[in-house]
N, C-alpha and C positions, 0 to 999 in steps of 0.2 A: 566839505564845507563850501564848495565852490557852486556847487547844484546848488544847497542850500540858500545860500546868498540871495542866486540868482533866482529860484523860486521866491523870496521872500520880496525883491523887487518888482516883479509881477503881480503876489497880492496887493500889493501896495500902490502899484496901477489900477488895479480894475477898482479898489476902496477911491481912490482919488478921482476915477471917473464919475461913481456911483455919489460922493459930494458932490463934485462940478457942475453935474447935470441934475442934482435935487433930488436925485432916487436914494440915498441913504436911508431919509427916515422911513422909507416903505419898503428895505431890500435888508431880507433877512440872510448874511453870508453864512455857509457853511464850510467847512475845512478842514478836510479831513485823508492824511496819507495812506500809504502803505506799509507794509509791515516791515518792522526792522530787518536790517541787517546784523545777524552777530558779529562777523568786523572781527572771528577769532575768540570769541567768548566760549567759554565751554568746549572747544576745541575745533570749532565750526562756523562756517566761514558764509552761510549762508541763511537761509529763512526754516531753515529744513529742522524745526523741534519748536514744543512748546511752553520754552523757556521763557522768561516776561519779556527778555532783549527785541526776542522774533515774534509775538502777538502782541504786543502792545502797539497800537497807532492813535497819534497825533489827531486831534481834536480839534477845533475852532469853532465856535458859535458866537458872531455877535448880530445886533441889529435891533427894530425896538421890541422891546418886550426884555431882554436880556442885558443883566447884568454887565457891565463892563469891566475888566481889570481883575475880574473875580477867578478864582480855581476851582473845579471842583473834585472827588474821588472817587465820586461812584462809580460804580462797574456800570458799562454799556457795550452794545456791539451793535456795529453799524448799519444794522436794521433795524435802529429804534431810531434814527434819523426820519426815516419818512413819515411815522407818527408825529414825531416832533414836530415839524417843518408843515404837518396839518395843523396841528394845535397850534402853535404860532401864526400858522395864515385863517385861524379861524374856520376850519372846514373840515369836513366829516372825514375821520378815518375809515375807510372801508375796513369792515369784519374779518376779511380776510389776512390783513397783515398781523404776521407774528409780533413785531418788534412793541414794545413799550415805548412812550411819551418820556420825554425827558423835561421834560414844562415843569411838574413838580418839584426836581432839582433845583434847577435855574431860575424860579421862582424864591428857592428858601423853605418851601411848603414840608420838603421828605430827603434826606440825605441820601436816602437811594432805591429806585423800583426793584432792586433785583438782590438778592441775599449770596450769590455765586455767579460764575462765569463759567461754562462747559469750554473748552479747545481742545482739540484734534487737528494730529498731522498724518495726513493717510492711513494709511491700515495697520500702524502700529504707536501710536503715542496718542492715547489722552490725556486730558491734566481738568483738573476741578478745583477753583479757587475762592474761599471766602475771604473775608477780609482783613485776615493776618495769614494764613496758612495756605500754601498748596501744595496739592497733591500730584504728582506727573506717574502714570503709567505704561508702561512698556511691554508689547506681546511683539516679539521680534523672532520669526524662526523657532517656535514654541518655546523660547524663553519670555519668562515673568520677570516684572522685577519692576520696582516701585521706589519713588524718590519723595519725601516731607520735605518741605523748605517754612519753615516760620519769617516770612518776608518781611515781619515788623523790622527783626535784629540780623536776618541776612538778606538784604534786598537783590542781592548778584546771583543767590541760588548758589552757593557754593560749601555747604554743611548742610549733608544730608539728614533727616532724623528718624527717619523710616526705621531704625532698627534700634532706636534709642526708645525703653520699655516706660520711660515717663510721659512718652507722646504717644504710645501706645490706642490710648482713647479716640486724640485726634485723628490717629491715622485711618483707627477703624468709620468715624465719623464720616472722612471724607470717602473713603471707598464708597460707603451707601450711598454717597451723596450725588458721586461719580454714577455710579450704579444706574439710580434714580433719572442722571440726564441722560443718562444710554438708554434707560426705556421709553421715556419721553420724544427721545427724538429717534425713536426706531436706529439706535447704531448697533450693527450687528457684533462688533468689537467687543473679544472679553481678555480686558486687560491683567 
């Protein structure tokens, strides 16, 4: 809590500057951390799985164009930042970049550019998440083995439902779906 703090007095420096000196209305902040710590979740103590505790990171966007005080849920990863941050300053994205605009969003326009989220932790854990269910996959040492989490009613991830035959459908759903971003993004991983 004490980094925390102290991180939070510093943003609050550089916004206080960026008043002072008259650059606010023309200075679009961004803010954006690192990956959790589990802190002991799940039994792991560190970044090392792709549980929400440990992929999930911290957000900020304000400045003009962008709402203030507002929240939003949609799924992003932090390579849609630099679309964004074109789109905001008004200037061309190069073709090249993967990431999607997130101006939509924060406009109000689309709840969300992206239908799922792909994570991976090294050469054995994927996970593929829509927006109540996800999928976590495990190829560890030729064991398989696969975990459902319905994150509406367990947000901790701790009731599995993988082998529960009324999620059956779901499960099979996101496997494709998993599937689908391993061939998209050339992962050689078969979960």
């Amino acid at each position: 809590y004490a980094m925390i703090t102290h991180m939070d007095e510093q943003i609050g420096r550089v916004v206080a500057a960026l008043d002072e000196t008259g650059y606010a209305k023309d200075t679009i902040v961004i803010f954006a951390g690192d990956n959790g710590l589990a802190l002991g979740q799940h039994g792991l103590m560190g970044k090392q799985s792709v549980y929400e505790h440990s992929i999930r990171v911290p957000l900020i966007l304000a400045g003009p164009g962008i709402p203030a005080g507002e929240r939003r849920d949609a799924f992003a990863y932090l390579l849609d930042l630099f679309p964004t941050a074109c789109e905001l300053a008004g200037v061309p994205t190069p073709k090249s970049v993967e990431g999607k605009s997130l101006v939509p969003i924060l406009k109000g326009e689309a709840k969300t550019v992206r239908d799922s989220v792909f994570a991976a932790y090294r050469d054995f854990q994927r996970s593929v998440r829509d927006g109540r269910f996800k999928l976590i996959a495990y190829a560890v040492k030729g064991a398989r083995r696969v975990q459902l989490f319905d994150l509406a009613n367990d947000p901790w991830e701790m009731h599995d439902l993988s082998a529960d035959s009324a999620h059956a459908p779901k499960l099979a759903e996101l496997q494709a779906r998993l599937a689908e971003w391993q061939r998209q993004t050339g992962d050689p991983l078969v979960p």
